[in-house]
DRENLUM-153329 format. One line per 8 residues: for each residue x, y, z of C-alpha. Coordinates in Angstrom, 1 decimal, m for minus. Example, Ala and Ser with C-alpha at 12.3 -4.5 7.8 and 13.67 -1.06 7.14 Angstrom:
DRENLUM-153329
12.3,m4.5,7.8; 13.7,m1.1,7.1
This chain:
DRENLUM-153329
0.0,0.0,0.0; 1.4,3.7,m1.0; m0.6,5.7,2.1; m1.7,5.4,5.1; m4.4,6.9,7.5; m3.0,8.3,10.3; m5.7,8.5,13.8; m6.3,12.1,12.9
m8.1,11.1,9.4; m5.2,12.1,7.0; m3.1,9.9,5.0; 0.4,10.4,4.4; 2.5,8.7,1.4; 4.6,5.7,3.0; 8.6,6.5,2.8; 9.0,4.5,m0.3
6.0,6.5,m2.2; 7.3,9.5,m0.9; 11.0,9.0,m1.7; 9.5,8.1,m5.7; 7.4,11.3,m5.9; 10.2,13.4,m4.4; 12.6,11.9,m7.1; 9.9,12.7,m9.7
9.6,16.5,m8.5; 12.9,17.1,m8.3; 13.4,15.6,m11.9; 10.6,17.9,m13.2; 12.1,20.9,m11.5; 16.1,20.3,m13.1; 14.6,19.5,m16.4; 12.7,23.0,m16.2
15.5,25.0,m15.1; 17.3,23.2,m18.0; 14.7,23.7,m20.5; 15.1,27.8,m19.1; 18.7,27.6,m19.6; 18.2,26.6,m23.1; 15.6,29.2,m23.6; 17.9,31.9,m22.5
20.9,30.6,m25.1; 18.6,30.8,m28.0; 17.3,34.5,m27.0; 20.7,35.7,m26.0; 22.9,34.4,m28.5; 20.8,36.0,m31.6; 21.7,39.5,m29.6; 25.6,38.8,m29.3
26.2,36.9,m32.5; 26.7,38.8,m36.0; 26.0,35.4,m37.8; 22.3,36.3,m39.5; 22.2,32.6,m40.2; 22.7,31.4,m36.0; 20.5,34.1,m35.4; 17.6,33.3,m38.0
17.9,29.4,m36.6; 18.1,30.4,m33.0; 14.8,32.6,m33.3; 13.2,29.5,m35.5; 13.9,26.6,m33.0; 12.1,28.7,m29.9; 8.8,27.9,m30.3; 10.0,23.8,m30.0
10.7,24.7,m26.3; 7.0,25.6,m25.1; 5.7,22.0,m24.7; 8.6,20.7,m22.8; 9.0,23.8,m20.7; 5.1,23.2,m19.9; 4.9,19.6,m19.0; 7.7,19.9,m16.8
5.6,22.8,m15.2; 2.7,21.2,m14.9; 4.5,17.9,m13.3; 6.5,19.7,m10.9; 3.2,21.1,m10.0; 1.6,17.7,m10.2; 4.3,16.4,m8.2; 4.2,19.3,m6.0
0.8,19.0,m4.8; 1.0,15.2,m4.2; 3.9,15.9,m2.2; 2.0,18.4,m0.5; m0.8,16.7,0.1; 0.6,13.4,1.3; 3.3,14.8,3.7; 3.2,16.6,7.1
4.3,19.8,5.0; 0.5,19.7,3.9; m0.9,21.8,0.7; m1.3,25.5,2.4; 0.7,24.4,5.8; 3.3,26.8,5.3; 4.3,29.5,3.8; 7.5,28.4,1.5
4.6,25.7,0.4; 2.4,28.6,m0.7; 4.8,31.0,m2.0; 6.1,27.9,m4.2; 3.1,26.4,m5.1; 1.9,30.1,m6.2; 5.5,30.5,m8.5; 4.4,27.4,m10.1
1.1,28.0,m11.4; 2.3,31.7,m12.0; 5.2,30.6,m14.3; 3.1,27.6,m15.6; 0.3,30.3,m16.6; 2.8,32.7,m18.2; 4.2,29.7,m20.4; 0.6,29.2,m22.0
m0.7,33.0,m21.9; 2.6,34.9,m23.0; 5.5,32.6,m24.0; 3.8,30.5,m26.4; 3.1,33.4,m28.5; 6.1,35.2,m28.1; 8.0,32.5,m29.2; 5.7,31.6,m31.9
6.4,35.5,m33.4; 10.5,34.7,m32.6; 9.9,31.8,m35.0; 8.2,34.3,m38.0; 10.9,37.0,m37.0; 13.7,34.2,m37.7; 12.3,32.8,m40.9; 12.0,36.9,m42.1
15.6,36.9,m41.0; 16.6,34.4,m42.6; 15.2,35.3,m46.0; 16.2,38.9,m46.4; 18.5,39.8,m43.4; 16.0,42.3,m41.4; 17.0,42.1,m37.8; 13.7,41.5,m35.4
13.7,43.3,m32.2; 14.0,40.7,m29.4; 12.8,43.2,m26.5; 10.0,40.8,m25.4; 11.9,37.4,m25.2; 14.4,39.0,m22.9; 12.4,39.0,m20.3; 11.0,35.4,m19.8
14.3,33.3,m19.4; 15.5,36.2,m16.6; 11.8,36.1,m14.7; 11.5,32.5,m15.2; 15.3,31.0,m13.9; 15.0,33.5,m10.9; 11.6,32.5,m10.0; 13.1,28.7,m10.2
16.1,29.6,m8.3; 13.8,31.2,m5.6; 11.6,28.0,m5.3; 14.6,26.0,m5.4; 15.9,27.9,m2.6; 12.5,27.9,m0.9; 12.2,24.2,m0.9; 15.8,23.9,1.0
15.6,26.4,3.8; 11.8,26.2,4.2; 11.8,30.1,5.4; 9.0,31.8,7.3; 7.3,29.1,9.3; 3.0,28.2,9.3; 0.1,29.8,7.5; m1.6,31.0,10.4
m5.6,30.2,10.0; m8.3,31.8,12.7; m5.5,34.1,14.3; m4.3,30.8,16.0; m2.0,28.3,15.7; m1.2,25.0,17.1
């Protein structure tokens, strides 16, 4: 069995299930900071090369980024919750939970609502780019590798020092 019910009611995720959802979270998490990584070499280096043709394929390949970059949001949030869920950290317990919980749908969100696009317009900029040398203004995809690694760096962070303590609920704690 993966849980069990402890005398107050709640389950919890036995060591072993735990251990194998942990692994999975943390897996999700390095391949997105990866994924970001690679996301900020193919907007920077079209800024500091003078080689239209690196620039026209780095601008071109973006848009093959989104759908990695969102499922390994959406399973380090799967993974997240489970986590939260099934341990004594709890969903809304504490406040590093909460603040990292809220970076992930946040940054999850963002991938769908403004980075998809973006990158899909890189990808038209870099095939214009590459057929008569006109130099797109990358002002917009600046913005999302910088916002996106710090806001993984401050989770990562979070989840190590667990700053801050309880969510305090009815002015009382335990």
């Amino acid at each position: 069995m993966a849980t069990q019910v402890l005398p107050s009611g709640t389950w919890r995720m036995r060591p072993r299930t735990r251990k194998g959802v942990l692994v999975a979270h943390i897996v999700a998490a390095g391949a997105w900071i990866g994924l970001d990584v690679m996301l900020a070499v193919l907007v920077f280096t079209p800024m500091l090369t003078s080689d239209v043709a690196l620039a026209a394929l780095c601008y071109q390949v973006l848009p093959l980024l989104t759908w990695p970059i969102l499922i390994s949001g959406l399973a380090c949030l799967a993974t997240g919750v489970v986590l939260g869920i099934g341990t004594h950290h709890g969903l809304v317990r504490y406040w590093w939970v909460v603040a990292k919980l809220v970076l992930n749908v946040v940054l999850t969100l963002l991938v769908l609502l403004l980075l998809r696009p973006g990158l899909d317009e890189a990808a038209q900029a870099g095939r214009l780019l590459a057929g008569d040398g006109a130099a797109p203004d990358p002002g917009n995809l600046v913005f999302p590798p910088i916002v996106s690694g710090v806001s993984l760096v401050v989770a990562t962070v979070l989840a190590v020092y667990k700053p801050w303590g309880r969510v305090r609920r009815g002015g009382a704690t335990r």
